[in-house]
N, C-alpha and C positions, 0 to 999 in steps of 0.2 A: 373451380375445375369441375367440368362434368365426368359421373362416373356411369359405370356399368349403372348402380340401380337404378340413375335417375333415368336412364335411355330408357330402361324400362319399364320405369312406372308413367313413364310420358309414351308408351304402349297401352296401357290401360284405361279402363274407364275412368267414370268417377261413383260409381255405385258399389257402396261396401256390403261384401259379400258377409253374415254374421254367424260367423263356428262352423264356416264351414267346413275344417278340421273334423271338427265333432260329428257332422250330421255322415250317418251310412251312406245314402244317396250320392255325395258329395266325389265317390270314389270314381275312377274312371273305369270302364269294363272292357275286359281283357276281347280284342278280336283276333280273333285268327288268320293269318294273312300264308300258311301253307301248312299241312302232314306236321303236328310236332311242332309247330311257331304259331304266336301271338304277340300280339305288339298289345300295349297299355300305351295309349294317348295320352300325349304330355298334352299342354295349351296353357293358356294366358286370360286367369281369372281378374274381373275387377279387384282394380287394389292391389293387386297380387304380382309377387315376381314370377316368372316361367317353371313348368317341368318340361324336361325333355323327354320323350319317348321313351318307352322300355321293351325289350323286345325278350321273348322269352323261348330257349330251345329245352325239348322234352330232351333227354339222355338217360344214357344205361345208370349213372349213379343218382339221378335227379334233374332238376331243372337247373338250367345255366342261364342268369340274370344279364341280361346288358344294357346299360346302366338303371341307378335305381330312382333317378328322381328328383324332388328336391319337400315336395309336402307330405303331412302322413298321410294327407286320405291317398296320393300315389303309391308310398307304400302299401298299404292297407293292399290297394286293387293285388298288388305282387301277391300280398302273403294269401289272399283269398284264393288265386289261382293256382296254389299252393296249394293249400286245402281241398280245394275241386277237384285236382288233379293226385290226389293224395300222396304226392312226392314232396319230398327235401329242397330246400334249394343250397343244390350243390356247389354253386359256384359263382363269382358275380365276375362281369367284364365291363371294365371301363373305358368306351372310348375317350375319353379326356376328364379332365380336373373342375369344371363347371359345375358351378354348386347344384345346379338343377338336372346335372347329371349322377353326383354322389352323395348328396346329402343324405337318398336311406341304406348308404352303404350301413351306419351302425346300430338302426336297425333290424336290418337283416342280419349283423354279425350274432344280434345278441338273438334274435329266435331261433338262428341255425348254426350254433357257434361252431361247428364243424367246417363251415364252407370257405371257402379259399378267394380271396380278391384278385384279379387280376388285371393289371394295368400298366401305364408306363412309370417312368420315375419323373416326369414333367411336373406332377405335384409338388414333388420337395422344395422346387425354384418357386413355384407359383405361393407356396405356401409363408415364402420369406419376401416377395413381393407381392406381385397383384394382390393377392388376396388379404395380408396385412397392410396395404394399402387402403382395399377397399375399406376395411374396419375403422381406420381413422375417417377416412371421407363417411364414413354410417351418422357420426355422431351428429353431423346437419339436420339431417335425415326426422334424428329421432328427435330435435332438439325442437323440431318447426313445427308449430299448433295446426299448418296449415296441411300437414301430412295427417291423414285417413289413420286411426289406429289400428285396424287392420294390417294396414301398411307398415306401421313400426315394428307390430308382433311380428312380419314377416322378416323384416330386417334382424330383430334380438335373435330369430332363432337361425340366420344364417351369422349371425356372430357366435354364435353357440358352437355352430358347426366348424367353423373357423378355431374356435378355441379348443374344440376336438380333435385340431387336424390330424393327429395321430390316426386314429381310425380311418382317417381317410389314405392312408398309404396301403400299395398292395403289400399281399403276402408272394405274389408270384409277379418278380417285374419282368414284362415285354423288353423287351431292348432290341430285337430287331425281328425281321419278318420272317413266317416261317411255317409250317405247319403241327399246332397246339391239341394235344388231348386235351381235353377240358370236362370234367365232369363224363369221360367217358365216352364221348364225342367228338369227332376230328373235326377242325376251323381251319382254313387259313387265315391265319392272324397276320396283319398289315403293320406296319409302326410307319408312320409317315411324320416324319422330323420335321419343327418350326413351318407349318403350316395353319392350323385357327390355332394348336397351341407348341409347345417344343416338342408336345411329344402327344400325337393323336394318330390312335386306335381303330382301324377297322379290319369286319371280317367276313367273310364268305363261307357259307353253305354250302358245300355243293350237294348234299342229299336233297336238299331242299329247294338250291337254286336263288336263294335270299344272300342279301349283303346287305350288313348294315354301317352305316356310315357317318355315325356320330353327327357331329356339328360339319363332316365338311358338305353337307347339304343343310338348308337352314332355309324354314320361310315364317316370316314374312321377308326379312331382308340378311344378307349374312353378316351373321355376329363378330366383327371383325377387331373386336374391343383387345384381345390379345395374339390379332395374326400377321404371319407375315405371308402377303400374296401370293409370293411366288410359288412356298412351298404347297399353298392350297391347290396354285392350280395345277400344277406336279401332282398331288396328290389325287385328283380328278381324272388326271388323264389315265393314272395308273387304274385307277377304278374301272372307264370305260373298256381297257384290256381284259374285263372276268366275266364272263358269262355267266351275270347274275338273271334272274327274269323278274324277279320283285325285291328293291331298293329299298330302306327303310330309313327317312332322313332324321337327325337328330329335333327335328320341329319341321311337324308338316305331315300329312299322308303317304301312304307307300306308293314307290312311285316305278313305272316303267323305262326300261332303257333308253326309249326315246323321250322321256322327261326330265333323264337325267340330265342327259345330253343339252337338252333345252337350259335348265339350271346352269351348267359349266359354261356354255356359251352363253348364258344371259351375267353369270358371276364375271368371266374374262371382257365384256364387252360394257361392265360399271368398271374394274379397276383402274381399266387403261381410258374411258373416259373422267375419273379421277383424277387422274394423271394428265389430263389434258388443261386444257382453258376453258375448256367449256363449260356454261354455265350450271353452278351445281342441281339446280333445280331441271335442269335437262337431265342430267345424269340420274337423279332420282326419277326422273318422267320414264327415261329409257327403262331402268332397272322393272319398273313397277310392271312397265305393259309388255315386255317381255317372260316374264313369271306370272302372269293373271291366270293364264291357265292352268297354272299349278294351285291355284287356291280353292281352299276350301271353303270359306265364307270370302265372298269378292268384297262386301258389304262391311265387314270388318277389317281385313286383309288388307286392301287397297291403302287404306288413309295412315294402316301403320307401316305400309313399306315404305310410300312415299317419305313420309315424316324418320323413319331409320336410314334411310339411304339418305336421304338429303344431310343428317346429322353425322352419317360417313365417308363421304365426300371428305365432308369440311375437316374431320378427322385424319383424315388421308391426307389433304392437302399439309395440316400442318404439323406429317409428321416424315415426309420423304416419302411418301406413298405407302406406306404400313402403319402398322401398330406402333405405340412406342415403348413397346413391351415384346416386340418382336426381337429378338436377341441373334438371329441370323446375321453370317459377317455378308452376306449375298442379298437377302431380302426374301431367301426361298427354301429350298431341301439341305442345304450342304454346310448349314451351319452348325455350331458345333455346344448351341445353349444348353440340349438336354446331357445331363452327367446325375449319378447316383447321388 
């Protein structure tokens, strides 16, 4: 069976990257993308499995993390801008349970034992499926000569994390939408049910005008390894309702209102050719040249949409057109997977 890592390390090169852990350099540097916000660039190192973005809000009590990662030189970039900025970090938000979204939740617990997680309870599930799924699917992994050691270190330290999962639970669970003090700071805090996961996270600025929106934005193609469609595209549409002016997607660049838009209509315009007969190698053609303009290396970019959308398709097809880890009694918003 193929899992989440192997899609993703058939995203990477073949050039192993050596400590890069270790090396200073290796960290991502924090931009500022408005007054009070920075985003820390996730990406897709050879050999390497993904970080997803981090975006970071200044507040009256400290800074408010959302999400932390998944490698320590990602952490490292957080705790630096920390330092820089000579504040605490107050608080972490997670939009979803993706190990390259929380893996430096601990951390950040342990530099700032004070600060407060917050997230949904979609972990708990994930944490007695997908994710102890993936653990036994790891053991191939580590077992094949033909795998980069780099590659294995990467996989041991996300069974680490797994074995940790305790710390990956919040101290403040989301359970429904609303507007959250956080660290000092008012959000609107989104909870959007069985969409990439049972229980995904986004939120909105308005001092600032920024929204950030975990995984239900994703490039190079969308991670659809635990979603269910319908509720993503539900979730999208709710999104284009907020007058955000700068988007921040879970993998990819910040992005304007009219590129989101682009994204939701280039996402609803692969599902339902998923969903169709058409041939899957169209369906990755359409996905690819649709989003070209949202890329940030074309050069890179291109050969792994192609190659993830093609391999989601075929995913799609033989799973009723979702996940098979989607637990929606609908296939969208209204189902009833996420519980404490």
């Amino acid at each position: 069976m193929k899992t989440a890592i192997g899609i993703v390390l058939a995203m990477a090169t073949t050039t192993v990257i050596a400590a890069a852990a270790a090396d200073p350099e290796a960290a991502p540097v924090a931009k500022g993308v408005a007054p009070g916000v920075w985003m820390i660039p996730g990406g897709i190192r050879p050999d390497l499995q993904p970080d997803g973005n981090t975006v970071v809000f200044e507040a009256p009590e400290g800074l408010v993390v959302v999400d932390t990662g998944r490698h320590e030189w990602h952490r490292a970039a957080i705790l630096r801008l920390a330092r820089e900025r000579g504040r605490p970090v107050a608080a972490v938000v997670n939009t979803h349970w993706h190990l390259d979204h929380v893996s430096g939740n601990p951390g950040l617990r342990a530099a700032y034992p004070g600060l407060r997680v917050h997230a949904s309870v979609a972990i708990n599930g994930a944490l007695e499926g997908f994710l102890a799924e993936s653990a036994k699917d790891a053991a191939a992994y580590l077992s094949d000569p033909q795998v980069p050691e780099a590659t294995r270190e990467d996989i041991r330290a996300d069974l680490r994390t797994i074995e940790n999962g305790a710390a990956l639970r919040p101290d403040v669970a989301i359970e429904r939408s609303g507007v959250l003090h956080i660290g000092g700071r008012d959000f609107a805090v989104h909870l959007a049910r069985d969409a990439v996961t049972a229980g995904d996270v986004w939120l909105y600025d308005e001092s600032s005008r920024v929204a950030v929106l975990g995984d239900l934005v994703t490039l190079p193609a969308p991670f659809l390894d635990t979603a269910c469609p319908e509720g993503w595209r539900a979730a999208l549409e709710e999104v284009t309702g907020v007058p955000f002016e700068v988007a921040i997607p879970g993998h990819g660049r910040p992005m304007s209102r009219e590129e989101v838009a682009r994204y939701r209509g280039a996402l609803d315009g692969f599902v339902d050719c998923a969903r169709s007969t058409a041939p899957a190698a169209d369906c990755a053609t359409r996905w690819t040249e649709a989003v070209e303009p949202l890329f940030e290396d074309v050069a890179e970019d291109e050969p792994r949409a192609r190659g993830l959308a093609r391999y989601y398709v075929d995913m799609l097809r033989a799973n009723g057109g979702r996940s098979r880890h989607c637990a929606a009694t609908d296939g969208g918003s209204r189902g009833s997977s996420l519980t404490p």
